[in-house]
MMTF fields as JSON, N, C-alpha, C and O atoms, coordinates in Angstrom:
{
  "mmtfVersion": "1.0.0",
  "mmtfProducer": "UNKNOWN",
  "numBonds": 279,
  "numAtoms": 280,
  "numGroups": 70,
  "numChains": 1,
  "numModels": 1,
  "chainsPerModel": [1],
  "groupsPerChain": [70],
  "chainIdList": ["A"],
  "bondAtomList": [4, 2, 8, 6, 12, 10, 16, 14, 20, 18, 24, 22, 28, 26, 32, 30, 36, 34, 40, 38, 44, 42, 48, 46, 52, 50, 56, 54, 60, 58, 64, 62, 68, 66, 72, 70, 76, 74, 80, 78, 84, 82, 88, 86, 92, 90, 96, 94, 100, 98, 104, 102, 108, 106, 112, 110, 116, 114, 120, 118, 124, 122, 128, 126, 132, 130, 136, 134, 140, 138, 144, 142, 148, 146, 152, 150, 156, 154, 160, 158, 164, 162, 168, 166, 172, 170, 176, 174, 180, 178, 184, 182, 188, 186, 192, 190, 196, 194, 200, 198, 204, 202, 208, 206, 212, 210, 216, 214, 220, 218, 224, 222, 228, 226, 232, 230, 236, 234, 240, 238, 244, 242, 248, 246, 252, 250, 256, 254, 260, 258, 264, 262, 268, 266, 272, 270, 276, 274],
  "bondOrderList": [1, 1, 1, 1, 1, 1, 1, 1, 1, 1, 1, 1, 1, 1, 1, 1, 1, 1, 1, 1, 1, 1, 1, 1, 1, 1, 1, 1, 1, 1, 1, 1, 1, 1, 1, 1, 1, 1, 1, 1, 1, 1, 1, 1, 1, 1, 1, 1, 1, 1, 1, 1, 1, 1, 1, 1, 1, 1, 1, 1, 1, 1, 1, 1, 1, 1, 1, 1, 1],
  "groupList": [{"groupName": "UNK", "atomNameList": ["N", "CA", "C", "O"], "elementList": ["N", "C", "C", "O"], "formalChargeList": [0, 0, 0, 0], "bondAtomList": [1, 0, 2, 1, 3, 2], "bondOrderList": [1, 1, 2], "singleLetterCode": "X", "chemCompType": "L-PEPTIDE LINKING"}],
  "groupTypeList": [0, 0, 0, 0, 0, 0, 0, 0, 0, 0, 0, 0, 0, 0, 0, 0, 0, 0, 0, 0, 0, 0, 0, 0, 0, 0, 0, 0, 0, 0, 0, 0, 0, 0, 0, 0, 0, 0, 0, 0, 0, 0, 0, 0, 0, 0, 0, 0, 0, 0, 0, 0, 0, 0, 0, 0, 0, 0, 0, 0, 0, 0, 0, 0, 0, 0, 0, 0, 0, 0],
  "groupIdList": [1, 2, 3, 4, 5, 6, 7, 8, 9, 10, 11, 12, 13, 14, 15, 16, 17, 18, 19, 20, 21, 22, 23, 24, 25, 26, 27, 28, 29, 30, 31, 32, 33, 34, 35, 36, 37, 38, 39, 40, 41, 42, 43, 44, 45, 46, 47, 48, 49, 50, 51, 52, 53, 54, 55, 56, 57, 58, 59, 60, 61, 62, 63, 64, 65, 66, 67, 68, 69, 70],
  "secStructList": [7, 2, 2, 2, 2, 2, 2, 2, 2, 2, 2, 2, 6, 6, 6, 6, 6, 7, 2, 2, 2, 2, 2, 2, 2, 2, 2, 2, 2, 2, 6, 6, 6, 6, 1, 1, 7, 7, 6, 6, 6, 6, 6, 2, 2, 2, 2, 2, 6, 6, 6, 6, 6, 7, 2, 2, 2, 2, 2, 2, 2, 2, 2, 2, 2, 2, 2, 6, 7, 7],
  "xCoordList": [6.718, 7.923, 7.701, 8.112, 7.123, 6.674, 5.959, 6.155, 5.095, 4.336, 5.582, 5.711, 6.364, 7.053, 8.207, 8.804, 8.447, 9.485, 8.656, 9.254, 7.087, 6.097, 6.067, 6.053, 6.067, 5.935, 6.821, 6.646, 8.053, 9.658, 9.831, 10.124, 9.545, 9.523, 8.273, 8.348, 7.356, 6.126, 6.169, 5.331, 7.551, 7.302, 8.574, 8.481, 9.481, 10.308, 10.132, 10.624, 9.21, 8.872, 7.82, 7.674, 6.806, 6.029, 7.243, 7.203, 8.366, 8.651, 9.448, 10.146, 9.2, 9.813, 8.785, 9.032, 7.625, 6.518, 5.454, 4.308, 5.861, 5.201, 3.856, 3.79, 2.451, 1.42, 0.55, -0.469, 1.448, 0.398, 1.059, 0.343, 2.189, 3.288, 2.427, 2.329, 1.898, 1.457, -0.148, -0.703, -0.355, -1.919, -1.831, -2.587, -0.785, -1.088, -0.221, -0.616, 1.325, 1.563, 0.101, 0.099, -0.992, -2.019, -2.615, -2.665, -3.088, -3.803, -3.319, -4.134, -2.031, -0.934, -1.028, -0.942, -1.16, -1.365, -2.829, -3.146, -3.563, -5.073, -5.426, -6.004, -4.895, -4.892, -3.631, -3.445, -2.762, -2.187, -1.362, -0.795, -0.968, -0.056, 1.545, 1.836, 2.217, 3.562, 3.667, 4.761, 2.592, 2.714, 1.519, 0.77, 1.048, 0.064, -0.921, -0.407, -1.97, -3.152, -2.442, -2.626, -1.923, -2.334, -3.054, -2.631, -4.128, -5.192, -4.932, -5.429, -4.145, -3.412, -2.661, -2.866, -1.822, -0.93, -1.533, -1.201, -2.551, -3.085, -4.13, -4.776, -4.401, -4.972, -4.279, -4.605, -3.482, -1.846, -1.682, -1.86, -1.199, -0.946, -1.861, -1.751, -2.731, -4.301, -4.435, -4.54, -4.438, -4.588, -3.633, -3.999, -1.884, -1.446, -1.336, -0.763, -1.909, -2.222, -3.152, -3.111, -4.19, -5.45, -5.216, -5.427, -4.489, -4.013, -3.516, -3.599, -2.933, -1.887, -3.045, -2.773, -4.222, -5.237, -5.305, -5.76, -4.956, -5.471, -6.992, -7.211, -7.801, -8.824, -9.735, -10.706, -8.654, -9.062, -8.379, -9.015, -7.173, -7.43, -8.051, -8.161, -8.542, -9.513, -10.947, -11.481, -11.465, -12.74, -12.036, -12.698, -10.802, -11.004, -10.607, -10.88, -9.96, -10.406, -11.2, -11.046, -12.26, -13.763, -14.447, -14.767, -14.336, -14.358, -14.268, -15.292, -12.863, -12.333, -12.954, -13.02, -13.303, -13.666, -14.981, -15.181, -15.99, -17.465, -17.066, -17.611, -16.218, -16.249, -15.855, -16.068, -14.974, -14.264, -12.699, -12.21, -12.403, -11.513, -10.227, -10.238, -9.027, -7.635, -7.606, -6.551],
  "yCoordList": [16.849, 16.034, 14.711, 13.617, 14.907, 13.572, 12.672, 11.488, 12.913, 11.704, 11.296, 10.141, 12.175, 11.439, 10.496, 9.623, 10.605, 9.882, 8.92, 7.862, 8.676, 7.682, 6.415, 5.185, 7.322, 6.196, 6.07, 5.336, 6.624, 5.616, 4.288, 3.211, 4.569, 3.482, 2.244, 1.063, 2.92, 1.87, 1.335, 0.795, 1.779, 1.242, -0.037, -1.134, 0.176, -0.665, -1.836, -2.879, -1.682, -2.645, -3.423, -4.55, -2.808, -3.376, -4.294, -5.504, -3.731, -4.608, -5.78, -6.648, -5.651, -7.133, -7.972, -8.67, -7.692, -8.482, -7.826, -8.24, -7.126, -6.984, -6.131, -5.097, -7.399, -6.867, -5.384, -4.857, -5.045, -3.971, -2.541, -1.835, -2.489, -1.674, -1.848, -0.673, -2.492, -2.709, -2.005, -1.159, -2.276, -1.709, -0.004, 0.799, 0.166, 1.542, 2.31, 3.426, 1.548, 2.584, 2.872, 3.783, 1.852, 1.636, 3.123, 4.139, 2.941, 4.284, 5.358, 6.153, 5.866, 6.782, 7.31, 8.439, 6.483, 6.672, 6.842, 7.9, 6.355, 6.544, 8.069, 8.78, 8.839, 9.85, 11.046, 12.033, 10.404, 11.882, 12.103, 13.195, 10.988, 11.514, 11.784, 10.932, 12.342, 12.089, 12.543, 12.527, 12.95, 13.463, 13.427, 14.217, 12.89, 13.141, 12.006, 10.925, 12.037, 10.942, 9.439, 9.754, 8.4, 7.211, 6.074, 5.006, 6.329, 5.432, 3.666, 2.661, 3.8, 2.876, 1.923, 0.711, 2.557, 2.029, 1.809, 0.932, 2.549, 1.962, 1.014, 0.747, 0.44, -0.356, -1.902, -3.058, -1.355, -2.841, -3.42, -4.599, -2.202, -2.609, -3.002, -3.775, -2.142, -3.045, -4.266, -4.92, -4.866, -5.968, -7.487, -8.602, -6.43, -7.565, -7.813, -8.757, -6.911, -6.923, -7.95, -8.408, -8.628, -8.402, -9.795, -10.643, -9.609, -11.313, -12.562, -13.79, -11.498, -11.695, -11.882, -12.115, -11.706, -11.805, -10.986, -11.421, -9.636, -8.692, -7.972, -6.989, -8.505, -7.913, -6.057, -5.674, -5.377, -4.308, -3.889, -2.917, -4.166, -4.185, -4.862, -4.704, -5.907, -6.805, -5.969, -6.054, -4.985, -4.11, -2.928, -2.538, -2.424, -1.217, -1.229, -0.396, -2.279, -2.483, -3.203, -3.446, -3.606, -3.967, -2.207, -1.786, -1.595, -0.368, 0.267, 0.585, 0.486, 0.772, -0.023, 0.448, -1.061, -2.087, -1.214, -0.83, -0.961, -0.413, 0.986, 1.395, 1.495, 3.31, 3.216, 4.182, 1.721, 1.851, 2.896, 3.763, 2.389, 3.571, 2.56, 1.527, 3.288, 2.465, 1.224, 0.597],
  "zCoordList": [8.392, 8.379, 9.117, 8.729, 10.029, 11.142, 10.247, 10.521, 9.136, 7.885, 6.96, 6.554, 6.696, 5.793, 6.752, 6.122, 7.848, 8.87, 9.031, 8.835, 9.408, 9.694, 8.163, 8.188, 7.048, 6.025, 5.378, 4.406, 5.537, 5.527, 6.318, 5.799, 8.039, 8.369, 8.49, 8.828, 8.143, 7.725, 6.003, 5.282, 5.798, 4.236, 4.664, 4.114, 5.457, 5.836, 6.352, 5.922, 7.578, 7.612, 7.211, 7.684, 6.118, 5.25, 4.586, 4.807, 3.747, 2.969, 3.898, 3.374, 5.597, 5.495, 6.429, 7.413, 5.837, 6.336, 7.533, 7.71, 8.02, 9.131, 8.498, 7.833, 9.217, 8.407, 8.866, 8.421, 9.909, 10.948, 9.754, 9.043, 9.84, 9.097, 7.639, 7.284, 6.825, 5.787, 6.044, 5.342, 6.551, 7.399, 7.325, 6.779, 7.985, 8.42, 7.198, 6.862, 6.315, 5.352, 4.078, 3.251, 4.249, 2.995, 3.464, 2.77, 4.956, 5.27, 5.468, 5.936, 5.272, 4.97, 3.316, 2.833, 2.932, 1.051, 1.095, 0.551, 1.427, 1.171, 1.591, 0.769, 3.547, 3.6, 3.57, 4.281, 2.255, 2.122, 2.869, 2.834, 3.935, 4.892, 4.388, 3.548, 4.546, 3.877, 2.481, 1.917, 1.882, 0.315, -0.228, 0.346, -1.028, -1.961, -1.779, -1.492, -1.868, -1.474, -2.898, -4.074, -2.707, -3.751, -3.573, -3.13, -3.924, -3.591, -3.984, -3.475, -4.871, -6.173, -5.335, -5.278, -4.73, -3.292, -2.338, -1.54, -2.202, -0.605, -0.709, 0.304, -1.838, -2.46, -2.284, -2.016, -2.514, -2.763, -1.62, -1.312, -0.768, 0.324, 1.629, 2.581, 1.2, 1.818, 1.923, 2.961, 0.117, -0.433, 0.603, 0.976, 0.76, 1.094, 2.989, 3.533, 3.542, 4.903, 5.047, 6.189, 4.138, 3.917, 4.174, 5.041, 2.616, 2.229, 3.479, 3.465, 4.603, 5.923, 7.314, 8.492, 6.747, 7.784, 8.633, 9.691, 8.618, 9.11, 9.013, 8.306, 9.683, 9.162, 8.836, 8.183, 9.776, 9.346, 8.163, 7.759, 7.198, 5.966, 4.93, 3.714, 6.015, 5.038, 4.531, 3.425, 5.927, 5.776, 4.761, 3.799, 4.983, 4.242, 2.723, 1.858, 2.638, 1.167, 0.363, -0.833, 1.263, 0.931, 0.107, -1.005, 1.871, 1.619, 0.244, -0.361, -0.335, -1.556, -2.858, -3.994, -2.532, -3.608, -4.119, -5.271, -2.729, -2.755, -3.528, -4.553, -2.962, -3.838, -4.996, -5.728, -5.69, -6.887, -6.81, -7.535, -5.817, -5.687, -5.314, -4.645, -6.043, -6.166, -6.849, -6.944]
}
């Protein structure tokens, strides 16, 4: 219950910018936390952390890029 309370509010404040919240709901979807692994999403939201100059979603969806994955 504590993953799905974690990526309600990391999806919240993903959608109002905050790039850390975007960071950590990507790696929430990547491991499954809160429901089902979507690589697809944690891809996205990687992408736009990334975009925001965060650089550790800048590495992990390098990461993803290398496995072909999402």
């Amino acid at each position: 219950q504590g993953g799905v309370k974690a990526v309600h509010w990391y999806g919240l404040a993903a959608a109002h910018g905050n790039r850390k919240a975007m960071h950590n709901l990507a790696v929430a979807y990547a491991s499954g936390i809160g429901g089902k692994k979507n690589m697809a999403e944690a891809a996205r939201w990687f992408a736009k952390a990334a975009s925001l100059g965060l650089s550790d979603s800048q590495f992990n969806l390098a990461v993803l890029y290398e496995r072909g994955d999402g």
